[in-house]
PyMOL commands that place a pseudoatom at each C-alpha (Angstrom):
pseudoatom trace, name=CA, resn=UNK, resi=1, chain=A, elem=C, hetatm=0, pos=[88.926, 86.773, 86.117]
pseudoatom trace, name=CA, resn=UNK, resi=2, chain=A, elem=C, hetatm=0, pos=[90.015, 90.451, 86.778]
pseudoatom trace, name=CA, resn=UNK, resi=3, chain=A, elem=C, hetatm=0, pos=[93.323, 91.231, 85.443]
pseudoatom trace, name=CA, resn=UNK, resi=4, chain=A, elem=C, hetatm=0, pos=[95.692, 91.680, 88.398]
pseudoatom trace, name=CA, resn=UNK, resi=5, chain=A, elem=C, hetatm=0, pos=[96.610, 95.696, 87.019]
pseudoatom trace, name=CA, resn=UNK, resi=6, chain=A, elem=C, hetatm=0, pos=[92.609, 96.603, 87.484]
pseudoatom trace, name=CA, resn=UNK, resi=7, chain=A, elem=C, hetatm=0, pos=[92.455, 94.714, 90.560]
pseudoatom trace, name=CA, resn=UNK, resi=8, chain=A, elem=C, hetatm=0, pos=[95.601, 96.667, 92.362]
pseudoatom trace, name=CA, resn=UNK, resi=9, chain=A, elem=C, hetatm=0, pos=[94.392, 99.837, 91.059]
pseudoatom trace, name=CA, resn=UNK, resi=10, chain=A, elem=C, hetatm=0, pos=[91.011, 99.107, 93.129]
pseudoatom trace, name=CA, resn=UNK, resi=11, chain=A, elem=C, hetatm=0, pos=[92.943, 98.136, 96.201]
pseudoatom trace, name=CA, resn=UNK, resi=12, chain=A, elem=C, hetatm=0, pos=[95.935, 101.545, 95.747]
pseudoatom trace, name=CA, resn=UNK, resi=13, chain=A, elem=C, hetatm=0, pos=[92.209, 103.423, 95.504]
pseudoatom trace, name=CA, resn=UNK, resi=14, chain=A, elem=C, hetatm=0, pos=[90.220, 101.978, 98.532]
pseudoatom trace, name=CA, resn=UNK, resi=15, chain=A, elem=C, hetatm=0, pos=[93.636, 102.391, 100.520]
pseudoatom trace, name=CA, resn=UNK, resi=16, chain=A, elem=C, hetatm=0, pos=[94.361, 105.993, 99.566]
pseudoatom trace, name=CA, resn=UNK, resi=17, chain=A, elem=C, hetatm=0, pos=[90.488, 106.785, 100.722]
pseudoatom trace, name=CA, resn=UNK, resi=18, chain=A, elem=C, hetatm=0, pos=[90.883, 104.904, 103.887]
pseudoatom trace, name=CA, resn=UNK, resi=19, chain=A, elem=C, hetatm=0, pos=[93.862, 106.654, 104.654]
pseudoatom trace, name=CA, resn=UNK, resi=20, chain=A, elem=C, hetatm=0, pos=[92.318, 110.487, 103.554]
pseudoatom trace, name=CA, resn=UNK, resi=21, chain=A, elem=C, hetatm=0, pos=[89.723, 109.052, 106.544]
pseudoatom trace, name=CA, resn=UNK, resi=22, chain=A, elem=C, hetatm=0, pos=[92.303, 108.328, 108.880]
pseudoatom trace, name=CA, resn=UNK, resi=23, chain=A, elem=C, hetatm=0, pos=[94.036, 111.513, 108.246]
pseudoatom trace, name=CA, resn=UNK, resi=24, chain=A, elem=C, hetatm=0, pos=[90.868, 113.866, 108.953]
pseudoatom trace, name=CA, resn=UNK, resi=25, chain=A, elem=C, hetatm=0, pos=[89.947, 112.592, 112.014]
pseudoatom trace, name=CA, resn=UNK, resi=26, chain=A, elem=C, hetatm=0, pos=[93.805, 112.833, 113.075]
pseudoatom trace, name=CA, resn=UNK, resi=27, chain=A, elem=C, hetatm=0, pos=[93.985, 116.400, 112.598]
pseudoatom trace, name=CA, resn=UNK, resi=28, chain=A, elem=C, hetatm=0, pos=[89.802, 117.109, 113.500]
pseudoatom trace, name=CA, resn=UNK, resi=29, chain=A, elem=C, hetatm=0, pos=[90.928, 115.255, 116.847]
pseudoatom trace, name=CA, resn=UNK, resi=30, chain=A, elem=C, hetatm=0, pos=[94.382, 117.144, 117.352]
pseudoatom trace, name=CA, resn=UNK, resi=31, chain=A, elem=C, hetatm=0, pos=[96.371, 114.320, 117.438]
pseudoatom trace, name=CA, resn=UNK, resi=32, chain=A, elem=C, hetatm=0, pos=[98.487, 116.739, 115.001]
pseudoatom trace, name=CA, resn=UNK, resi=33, chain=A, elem=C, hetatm=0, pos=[100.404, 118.695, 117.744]
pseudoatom trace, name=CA, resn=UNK, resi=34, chain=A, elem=C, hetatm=0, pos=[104.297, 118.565, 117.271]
pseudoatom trace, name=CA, resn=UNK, resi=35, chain=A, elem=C, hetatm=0, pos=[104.702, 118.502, 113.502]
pseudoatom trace, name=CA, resn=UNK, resi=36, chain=A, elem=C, hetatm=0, pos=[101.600, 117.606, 112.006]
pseudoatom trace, name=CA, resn=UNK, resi=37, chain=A, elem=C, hetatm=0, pos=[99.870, 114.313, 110.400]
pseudoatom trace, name=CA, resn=UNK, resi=38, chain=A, elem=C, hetatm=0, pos=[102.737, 113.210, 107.774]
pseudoatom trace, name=CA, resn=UNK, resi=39, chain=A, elem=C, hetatm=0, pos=[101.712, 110.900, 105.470]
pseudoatom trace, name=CA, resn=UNK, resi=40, chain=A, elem=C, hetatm=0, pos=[103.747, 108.577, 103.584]
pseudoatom trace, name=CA, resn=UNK, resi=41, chain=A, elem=C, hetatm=0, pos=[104.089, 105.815, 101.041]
pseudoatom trace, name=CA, resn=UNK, resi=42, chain=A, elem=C, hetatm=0, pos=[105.346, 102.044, 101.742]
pseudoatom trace, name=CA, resn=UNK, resi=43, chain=A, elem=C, hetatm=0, pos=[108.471, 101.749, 99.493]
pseudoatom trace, name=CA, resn=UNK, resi=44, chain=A, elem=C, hetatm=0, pos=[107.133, 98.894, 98.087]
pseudoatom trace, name=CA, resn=UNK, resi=45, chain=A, elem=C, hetatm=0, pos=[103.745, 100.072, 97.309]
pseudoatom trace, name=CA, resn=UNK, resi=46, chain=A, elem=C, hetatm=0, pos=[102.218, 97.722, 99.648]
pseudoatom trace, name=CA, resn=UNK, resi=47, chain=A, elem=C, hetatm=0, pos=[101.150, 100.383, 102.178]
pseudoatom trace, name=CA, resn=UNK, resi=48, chain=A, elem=C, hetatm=0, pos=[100.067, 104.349, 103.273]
pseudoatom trace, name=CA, resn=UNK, resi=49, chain=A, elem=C, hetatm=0, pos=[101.270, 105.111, 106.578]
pseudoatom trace, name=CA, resn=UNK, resi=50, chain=A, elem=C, hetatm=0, pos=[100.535, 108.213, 108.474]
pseudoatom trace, name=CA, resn=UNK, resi=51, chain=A, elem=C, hetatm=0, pos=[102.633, 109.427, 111.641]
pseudoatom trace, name=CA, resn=UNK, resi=52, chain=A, elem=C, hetatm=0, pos=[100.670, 111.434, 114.701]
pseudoatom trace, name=CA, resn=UNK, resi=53, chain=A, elem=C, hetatm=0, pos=[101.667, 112.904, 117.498]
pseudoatom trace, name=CA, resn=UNK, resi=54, chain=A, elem=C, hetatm=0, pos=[100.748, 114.976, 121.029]
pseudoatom trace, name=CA, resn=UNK, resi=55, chain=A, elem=C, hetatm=0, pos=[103.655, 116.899, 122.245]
pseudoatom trace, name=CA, resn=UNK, resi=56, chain=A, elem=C, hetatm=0, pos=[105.348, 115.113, 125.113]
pseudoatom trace, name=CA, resn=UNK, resi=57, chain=A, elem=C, hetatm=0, pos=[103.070, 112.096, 125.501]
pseudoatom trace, name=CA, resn=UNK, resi=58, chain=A, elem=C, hetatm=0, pos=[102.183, 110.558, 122.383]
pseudoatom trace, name=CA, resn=UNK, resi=59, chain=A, elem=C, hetatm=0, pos=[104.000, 109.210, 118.660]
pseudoatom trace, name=CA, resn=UNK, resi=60, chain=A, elem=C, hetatm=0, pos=[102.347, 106.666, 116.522]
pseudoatom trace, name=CA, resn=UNK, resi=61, chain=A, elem=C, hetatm=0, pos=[101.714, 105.714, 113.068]
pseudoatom trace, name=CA, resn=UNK, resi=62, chain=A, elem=C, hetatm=0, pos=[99.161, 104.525, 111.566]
pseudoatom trace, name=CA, resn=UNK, resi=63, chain=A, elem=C, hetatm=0, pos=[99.632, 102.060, 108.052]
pseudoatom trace, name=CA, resn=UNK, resi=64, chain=A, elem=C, hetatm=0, pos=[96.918, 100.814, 106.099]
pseudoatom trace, name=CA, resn=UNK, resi=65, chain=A, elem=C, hetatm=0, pos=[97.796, 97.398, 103.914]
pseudoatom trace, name=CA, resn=UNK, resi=66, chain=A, elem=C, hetatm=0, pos=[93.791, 97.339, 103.246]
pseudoatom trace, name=CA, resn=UNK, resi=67, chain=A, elem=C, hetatm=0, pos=[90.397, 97.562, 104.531]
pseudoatom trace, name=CA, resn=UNK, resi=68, chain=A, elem=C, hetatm=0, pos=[91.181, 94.472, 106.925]
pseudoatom trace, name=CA, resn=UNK, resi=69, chain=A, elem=C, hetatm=0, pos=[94.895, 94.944, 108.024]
pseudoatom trace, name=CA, resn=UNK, resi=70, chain=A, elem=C, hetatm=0, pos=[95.262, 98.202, 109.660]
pseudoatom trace, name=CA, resn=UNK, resi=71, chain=A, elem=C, hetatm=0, pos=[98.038, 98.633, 111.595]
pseudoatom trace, name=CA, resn=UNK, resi=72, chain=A, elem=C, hetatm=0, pos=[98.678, 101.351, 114.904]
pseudoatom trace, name=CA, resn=UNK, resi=73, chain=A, elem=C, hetatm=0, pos=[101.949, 101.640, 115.964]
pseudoatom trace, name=CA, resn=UNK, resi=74, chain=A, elem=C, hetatm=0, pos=[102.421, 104.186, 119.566]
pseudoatom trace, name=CA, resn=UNK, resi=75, chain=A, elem=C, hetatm=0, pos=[105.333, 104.881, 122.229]
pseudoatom trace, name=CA, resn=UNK, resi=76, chain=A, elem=C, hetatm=0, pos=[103.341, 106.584, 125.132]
pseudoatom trace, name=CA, resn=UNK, resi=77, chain=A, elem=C, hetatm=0, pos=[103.863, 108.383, 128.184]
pseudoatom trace, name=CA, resn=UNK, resi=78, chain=A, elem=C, hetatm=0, pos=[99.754, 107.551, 129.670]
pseudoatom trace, name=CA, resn=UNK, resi=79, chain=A, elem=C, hetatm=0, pos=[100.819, 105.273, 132.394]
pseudoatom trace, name=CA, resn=UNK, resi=80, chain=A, elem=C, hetatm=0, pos=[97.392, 102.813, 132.093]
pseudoatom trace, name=CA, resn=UNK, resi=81, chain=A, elem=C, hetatm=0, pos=[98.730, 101.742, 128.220]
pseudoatom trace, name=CA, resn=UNK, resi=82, chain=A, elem=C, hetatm=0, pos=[101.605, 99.958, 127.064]
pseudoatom trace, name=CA, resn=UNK, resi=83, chain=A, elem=C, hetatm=0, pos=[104.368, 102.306, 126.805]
pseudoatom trace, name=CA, resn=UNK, resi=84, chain=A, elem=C, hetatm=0, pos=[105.827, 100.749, 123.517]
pseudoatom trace, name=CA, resn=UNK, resi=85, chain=A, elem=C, hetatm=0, pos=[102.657, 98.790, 121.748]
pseudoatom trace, name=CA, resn=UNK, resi=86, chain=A, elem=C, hetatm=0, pos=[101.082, 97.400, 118.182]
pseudoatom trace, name=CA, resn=UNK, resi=87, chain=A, elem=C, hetatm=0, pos=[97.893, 96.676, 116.868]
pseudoatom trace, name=CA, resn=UNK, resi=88, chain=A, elem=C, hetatm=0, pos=[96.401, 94.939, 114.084]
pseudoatom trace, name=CA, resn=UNK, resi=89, chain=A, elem=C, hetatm=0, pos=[92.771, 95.990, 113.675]
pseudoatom trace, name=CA, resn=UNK, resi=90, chain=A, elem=C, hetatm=0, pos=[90.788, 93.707, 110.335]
pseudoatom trace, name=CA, resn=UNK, resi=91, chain=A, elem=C, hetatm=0, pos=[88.285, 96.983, 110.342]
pseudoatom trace, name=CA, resn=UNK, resi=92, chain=A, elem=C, hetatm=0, pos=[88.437, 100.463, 109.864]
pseudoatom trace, name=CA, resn=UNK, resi=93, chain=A, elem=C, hetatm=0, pos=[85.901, 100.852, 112.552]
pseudoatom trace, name=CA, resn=UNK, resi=94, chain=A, elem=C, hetatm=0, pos=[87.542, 99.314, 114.783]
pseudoatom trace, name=CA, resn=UNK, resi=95, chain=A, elem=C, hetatm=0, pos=[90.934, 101.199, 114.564]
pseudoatom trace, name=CA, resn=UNK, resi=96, chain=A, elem=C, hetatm=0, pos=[88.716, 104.630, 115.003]
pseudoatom trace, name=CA, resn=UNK, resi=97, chain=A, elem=C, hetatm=0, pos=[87.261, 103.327, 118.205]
pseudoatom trace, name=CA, resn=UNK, resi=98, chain=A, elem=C, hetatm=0, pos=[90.835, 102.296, 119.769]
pseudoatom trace, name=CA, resn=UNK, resi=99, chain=A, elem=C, hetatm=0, pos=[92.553, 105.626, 117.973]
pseudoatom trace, name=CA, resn=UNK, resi=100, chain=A, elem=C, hetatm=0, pos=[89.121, 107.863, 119.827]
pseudoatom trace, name=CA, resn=UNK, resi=101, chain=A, elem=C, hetatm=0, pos=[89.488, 105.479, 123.015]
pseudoatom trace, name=CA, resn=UNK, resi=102, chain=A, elem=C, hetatm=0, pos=[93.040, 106.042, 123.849]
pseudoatom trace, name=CA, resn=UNK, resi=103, chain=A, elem=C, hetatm=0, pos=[94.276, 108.812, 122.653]
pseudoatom trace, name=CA, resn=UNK, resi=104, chain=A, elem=C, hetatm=0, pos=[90.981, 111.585, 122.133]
pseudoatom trace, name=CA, resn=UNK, resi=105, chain=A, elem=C, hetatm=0, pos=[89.034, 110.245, 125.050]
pseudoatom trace, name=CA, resn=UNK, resi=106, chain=A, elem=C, hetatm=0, pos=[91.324, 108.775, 127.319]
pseudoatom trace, name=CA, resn=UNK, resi=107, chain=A, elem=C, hetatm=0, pos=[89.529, 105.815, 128.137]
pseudoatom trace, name=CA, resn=UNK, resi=108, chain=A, elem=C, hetatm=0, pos=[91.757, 103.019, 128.329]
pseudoatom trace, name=CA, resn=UNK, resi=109, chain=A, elem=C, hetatm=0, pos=[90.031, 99.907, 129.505]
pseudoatom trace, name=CA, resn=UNK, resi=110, chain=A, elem=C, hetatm=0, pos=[87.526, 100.765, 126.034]
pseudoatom trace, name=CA, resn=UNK, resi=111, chain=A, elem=C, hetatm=0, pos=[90.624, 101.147, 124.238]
pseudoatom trace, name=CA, resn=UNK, resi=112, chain=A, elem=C, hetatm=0, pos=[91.816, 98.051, 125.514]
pseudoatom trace, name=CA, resn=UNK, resi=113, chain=A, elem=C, hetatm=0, pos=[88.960, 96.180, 124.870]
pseudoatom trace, name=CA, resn=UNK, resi=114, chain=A, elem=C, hetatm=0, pos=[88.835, 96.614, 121.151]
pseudoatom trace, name=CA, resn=UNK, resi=115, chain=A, elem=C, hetatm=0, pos=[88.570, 93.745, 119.125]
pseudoatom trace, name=CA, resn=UNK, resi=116, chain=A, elem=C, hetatm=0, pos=[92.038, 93.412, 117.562]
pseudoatom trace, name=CA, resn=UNK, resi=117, chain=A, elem=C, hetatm=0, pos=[93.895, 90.672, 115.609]
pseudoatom trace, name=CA, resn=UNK, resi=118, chain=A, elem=C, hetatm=0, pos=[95.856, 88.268, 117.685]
pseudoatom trace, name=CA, resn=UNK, resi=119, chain=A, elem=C, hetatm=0, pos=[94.033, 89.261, 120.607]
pseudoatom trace, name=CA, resn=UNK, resi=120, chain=A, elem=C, hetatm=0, pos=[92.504, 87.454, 123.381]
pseudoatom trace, name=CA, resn=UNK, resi=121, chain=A, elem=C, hetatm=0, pos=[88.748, 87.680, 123.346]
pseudoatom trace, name=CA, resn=UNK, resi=122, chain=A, elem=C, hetatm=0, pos=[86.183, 86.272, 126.276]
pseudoatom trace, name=CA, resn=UNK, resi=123, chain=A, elem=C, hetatm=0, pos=[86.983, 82.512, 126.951]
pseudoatom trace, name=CA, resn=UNK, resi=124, chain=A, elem=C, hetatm=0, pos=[90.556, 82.002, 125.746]
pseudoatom trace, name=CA, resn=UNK, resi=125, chain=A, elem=C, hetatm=0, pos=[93.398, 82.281, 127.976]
pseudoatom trace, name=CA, resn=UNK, resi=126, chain=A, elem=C, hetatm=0, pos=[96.580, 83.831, 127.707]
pseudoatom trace, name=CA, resn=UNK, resi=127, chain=A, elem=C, hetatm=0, pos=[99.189, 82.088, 129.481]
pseudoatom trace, name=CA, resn=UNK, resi=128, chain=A, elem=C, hetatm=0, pos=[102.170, 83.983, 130.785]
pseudoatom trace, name=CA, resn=UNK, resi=129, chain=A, elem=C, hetatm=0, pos=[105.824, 83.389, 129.335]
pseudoatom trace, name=CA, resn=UNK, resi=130, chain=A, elem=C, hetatm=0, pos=[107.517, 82.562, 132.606]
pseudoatom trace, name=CA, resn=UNK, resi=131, chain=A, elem=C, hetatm=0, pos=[105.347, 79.600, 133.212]
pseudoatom trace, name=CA, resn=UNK, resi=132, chain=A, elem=C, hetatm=0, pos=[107.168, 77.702, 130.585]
for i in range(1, 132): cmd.bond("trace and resi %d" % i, "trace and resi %d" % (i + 1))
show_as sticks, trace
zoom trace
């Protein structure tokens, strides 16, 4: 059995090198406009968050729990997404293709499509609120 100190100190490392990831292809991709990527610390330890922005049309944040709960956070002003929207992505891969998709590339309907937690994939259905 590992002892639970070595085994956090594994997870605080693989976070804070996820993170240094998520940070460089912020700024390589300008997504660093208004005041810069700021990164931060979860008050309880639990998380690294970063905060992003393009001047005028996009703020989000990006926190890392680990290398299968990455969270996006965005308010947007690019009509064809969600103005005010979440995602959980369970790879780091996967978050880089939505964060390229919508926001470097603009090509929403790939962004969309990203596998994400709690998302509908190919055969399920999503049924609307108001039909209950």
């Amino acid at each position: 059995m590992v002892a639970p100190f070595i085994k956090n100190c594994y997870t605080v490392r693989m976070r804070t090198q996820i993170v240094d990831r998520f940070q460089t292809f912020l700024n390589t991709h300008e997504l660093n406009e208004a005041y810069g990527v700021i990164r931060t610390g979860g008050e309880s330890g639990k998380f690294e968050e970063l905060t992003f922005c393009k001047a005028r049309v996009l703020d989000g944040t990006v926190k890392v729990y680990g290398p299968k709960f990455i969270l996006v956070k965005y308010n947007t002003a690019y009509r064809t997404l969600p103005q005010n929207d979440h995602a959980v992505f369970t790879s780091e891969a996967d978050a880089f293709k939505f964060l390229k998709a919508a926001f470097v590339d603009l090509d929403f309907d790939t962004a969309m499509n990203v596998p994400r937690k709690g998302a509908a994939t190919d055969g399920q259905v999503i049924v609307d609120a108001l039909e209950y």
